[in-house]
C-alpha positions as CSV (number, residue, x, y, z in Angstrom):
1,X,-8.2,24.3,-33.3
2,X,-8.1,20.7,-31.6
3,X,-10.6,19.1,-34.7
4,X,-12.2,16.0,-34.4
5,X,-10.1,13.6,-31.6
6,X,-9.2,10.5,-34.2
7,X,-9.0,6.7,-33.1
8,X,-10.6,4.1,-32.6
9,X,-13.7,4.5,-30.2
10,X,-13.7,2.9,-26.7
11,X,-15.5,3.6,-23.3
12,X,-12.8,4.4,-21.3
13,X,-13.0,1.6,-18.8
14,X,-9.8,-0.6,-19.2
15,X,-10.8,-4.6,-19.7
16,X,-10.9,-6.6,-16.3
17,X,-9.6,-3.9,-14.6
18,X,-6.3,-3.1,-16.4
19,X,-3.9,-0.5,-15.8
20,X,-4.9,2.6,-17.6
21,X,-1.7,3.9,-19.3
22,X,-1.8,7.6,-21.1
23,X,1.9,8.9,-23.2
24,X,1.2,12.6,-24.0
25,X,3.5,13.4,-27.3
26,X,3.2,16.8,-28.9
27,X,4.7,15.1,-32.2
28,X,4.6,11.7,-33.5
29,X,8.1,9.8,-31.9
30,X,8.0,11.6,-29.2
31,X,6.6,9.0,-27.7
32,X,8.7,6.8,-29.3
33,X,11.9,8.1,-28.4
34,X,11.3,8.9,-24.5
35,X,8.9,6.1,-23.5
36,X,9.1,3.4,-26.5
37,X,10.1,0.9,-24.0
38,X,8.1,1.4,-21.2
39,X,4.8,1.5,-23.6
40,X,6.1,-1.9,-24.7
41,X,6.4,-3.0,-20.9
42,X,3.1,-1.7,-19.6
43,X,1.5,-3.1,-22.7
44,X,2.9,-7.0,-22.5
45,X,2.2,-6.9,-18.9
46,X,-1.4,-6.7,-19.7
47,X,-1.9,-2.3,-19.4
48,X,-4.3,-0.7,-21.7
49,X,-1.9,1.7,-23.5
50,X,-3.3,5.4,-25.1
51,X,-0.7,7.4,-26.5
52,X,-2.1,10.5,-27.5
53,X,-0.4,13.1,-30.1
54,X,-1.3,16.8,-29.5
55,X,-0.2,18.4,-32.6
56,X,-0.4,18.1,-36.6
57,X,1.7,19.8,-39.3
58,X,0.0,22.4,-41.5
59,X,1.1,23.8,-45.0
60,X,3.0,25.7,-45.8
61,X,5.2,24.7,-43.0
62,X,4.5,21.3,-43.5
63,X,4.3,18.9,-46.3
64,X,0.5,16.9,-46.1
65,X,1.4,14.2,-47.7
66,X,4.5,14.0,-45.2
67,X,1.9,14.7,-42.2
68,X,-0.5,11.6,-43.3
69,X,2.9,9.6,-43.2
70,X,4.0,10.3,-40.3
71,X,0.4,9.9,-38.6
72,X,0.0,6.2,-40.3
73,X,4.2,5.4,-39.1
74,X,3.1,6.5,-35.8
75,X,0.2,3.6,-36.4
76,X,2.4,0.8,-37.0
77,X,4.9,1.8,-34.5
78,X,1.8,1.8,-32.2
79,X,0.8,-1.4,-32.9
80,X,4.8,-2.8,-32.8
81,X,4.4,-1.4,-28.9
82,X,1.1,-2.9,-28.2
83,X,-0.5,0.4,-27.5
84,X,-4.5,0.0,-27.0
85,X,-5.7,3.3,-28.5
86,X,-3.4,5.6,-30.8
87,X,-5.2,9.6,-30.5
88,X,-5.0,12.3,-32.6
89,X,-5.5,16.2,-31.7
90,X,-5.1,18.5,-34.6
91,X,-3.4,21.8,-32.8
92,X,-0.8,23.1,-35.0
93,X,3.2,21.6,-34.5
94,X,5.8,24.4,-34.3
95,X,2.4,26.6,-33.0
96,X,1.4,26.1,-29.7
97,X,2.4,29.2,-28.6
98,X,0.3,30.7,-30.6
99,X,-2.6,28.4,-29.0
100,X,-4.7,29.9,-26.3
101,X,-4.0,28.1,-23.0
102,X,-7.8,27.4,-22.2
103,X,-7.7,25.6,-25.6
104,X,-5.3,23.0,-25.5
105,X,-6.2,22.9,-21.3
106,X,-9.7,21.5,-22.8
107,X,-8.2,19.1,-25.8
108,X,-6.0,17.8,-23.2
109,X,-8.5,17.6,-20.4
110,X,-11.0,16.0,-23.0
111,X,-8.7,13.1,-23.7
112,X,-7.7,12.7,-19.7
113,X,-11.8,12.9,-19.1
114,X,-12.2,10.1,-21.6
115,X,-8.9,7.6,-20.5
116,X,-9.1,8.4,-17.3
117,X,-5.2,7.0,-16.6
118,X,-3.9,5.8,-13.5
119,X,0.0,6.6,-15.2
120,X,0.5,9.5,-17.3
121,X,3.8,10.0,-18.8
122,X,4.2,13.8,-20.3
123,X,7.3,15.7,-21.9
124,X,9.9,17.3,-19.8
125,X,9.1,21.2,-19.1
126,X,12.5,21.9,-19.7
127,X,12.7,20.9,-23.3
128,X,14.3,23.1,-26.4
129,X,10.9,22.8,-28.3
130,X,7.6,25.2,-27.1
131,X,5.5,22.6,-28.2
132,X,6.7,20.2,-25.3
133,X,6.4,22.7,-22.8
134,X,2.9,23.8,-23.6
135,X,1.7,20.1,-23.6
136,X,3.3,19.5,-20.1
137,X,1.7,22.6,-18.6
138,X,-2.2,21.8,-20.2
139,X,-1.6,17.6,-19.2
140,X,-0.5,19.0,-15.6
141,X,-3.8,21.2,-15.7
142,X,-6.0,18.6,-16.7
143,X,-3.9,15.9,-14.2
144,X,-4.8,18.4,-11.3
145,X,-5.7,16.7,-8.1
146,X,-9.4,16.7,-6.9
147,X,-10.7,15.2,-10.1
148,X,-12.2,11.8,-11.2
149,X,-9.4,11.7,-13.7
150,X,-6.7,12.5,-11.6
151,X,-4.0,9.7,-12.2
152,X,-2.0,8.4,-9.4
153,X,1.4,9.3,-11.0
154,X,3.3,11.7,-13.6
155,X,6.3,11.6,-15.0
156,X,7.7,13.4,-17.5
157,X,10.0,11.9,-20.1
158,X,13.4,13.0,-21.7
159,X,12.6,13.2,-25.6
160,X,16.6,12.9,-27.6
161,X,17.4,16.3,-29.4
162,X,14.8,18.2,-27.3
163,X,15.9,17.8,-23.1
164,X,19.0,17.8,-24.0
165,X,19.6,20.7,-25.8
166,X,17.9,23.4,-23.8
167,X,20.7,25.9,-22.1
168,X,22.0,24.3,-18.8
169,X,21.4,26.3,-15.6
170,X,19.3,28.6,-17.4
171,X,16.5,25.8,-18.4
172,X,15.1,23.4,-15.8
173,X,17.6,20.2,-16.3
174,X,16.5,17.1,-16.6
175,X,18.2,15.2,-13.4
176,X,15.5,11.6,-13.9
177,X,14.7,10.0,-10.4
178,X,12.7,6.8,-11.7
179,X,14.1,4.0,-14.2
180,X,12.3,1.6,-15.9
181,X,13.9,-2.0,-17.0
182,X,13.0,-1.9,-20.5
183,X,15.9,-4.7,-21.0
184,X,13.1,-7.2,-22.3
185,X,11.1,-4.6,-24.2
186,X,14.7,-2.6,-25.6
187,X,14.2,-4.1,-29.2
188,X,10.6,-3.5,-29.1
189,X,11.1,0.3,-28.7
190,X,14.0,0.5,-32.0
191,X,11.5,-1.7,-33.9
192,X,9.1,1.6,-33.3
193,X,11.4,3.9,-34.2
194,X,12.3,1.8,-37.6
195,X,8.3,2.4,-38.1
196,X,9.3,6.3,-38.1
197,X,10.9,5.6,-41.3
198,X,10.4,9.5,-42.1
199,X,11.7,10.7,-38.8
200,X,14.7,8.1,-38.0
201,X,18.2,10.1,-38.8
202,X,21.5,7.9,-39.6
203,X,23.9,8.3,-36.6
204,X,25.7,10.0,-35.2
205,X,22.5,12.1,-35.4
206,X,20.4,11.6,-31.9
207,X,17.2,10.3,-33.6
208,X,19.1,7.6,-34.6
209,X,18.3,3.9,-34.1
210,X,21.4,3.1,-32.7
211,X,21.7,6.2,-30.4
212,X,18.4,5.3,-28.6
213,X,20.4,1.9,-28.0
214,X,23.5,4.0,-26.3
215,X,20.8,5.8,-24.1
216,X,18.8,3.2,-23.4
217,X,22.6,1.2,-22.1
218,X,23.3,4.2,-19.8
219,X,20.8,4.8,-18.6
220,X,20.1,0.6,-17.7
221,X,24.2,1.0,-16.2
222,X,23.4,3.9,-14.1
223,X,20.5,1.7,-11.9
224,X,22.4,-1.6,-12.9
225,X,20.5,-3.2,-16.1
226,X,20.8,-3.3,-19.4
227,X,18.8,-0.9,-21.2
228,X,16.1,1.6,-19.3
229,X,14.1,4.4,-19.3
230,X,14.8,7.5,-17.3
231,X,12.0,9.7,-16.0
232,X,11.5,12.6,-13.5
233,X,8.7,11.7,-11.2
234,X,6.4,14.8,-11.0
235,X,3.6,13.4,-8.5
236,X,2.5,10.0,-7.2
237,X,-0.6,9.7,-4.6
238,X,-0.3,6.4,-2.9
């Protein structure tokens, strides 16, 4: 089901030593919306950025001309970030349940083989959508200690409309113990999401330009900043 892996073509070995940077989304703004900032940080302060997106819409569910779209937004919100290498996998959105495990384990674990990431930033397992639990489950199985590509730190990210709508106390919650200071980088990130022209809601809806900014300004108050990230740190070897 994962299809040809689309992008632009690369060894895997980050330039003069560089950072190595991987953002699993299961949808494009995924990304976007839970680490737009941080991909904008890591990328001016000279990381090689991959953001890979699992998942691809499929008619009748989905319109195609809607799904090349959102794949070529997802482009020029890349390149507003400074991401290095923009990756397509071509399971089906809305159907990774229906995905056997060992599948997207090896699409996941073919892209971690080829980045080989010393970060890697992957949705929150307690999130409303499937999707974003199957991805964190395969990225954790192809992250598993003991490998070359093992990266030296996950986190998972808190994705507006999705974390924060799963049932408290029944769902894992999301209570984030890292922040990033994205207080440079804060324009940067709604810039991307403007590049989502199909996805990006009016407020008071969450996908909303100026909602991200009222996230991004609590979460900066709670550690003292202006505008950050929020992340729950799922394992760091130092």
């Amino acid at each position: 089901m994962s299809g040809p892996l689309l992008g632009a073509s690369h060894d895997g070995d980050a330039a003069d030593g560089a950072l190595r940077v991987l953002v699993i989304a299961p949808h494009p703004d995924d990304e976007v919306l839970g680490v737009g900032g941080t991909i904008a940080r890591h990328a001016a302060e000279g990381a090689e950025v991959t953001v890979l997106i699992a998942t691809r819409g499929y008619p009748p569910a989905f319109d195609e001309d809607l799904v090349r779209r959102g794949r070529q937004e997802a482009r020029c919100a890349h390149q507003l970030l400074g991401v290095h290498d923009t990756l397509f996998l071509d399971f089906p959105a809305a159907g990774l349940d229906s995905v056997p495990h060992s599948e997207l384990n090896a699409g996941i674990g073919g892209v971690m083989a080829r980045v080989r990431p010393d970060l890697l930033y992957v949705p929150f397992n307690g999130d409303l959508h499937r999707d974003h639990q199957r991805v964190f489950a395969s990225a954790l199985v192809a992250a598993r200690p003991g490998h070359a590509n093992t990266p030296r730190a996950i986190y998972a990210y808190e994705t507006l409309s999705e974390t924060n709508w799963n049932a408290p106390f029944v769902a894992p919650g999301f209570a984030p113990n890292v922040f990033t200071d994205i207080s440079a980088h804060l324009e940067k990130k709604l810039a991307a999401m403007r590049a989502y022209a199909s996805q990006v809601k009016p407020p008071p809806h969450e996908r909303s330009v100026e909602t991200l900014r009222a996230l991004a300004t609590l979460r900066g108050s709670t550690v003292g900043c202006a505008a950050a990230e929020a992340f729950v740190l799922v394992r760091q070897i130092r």
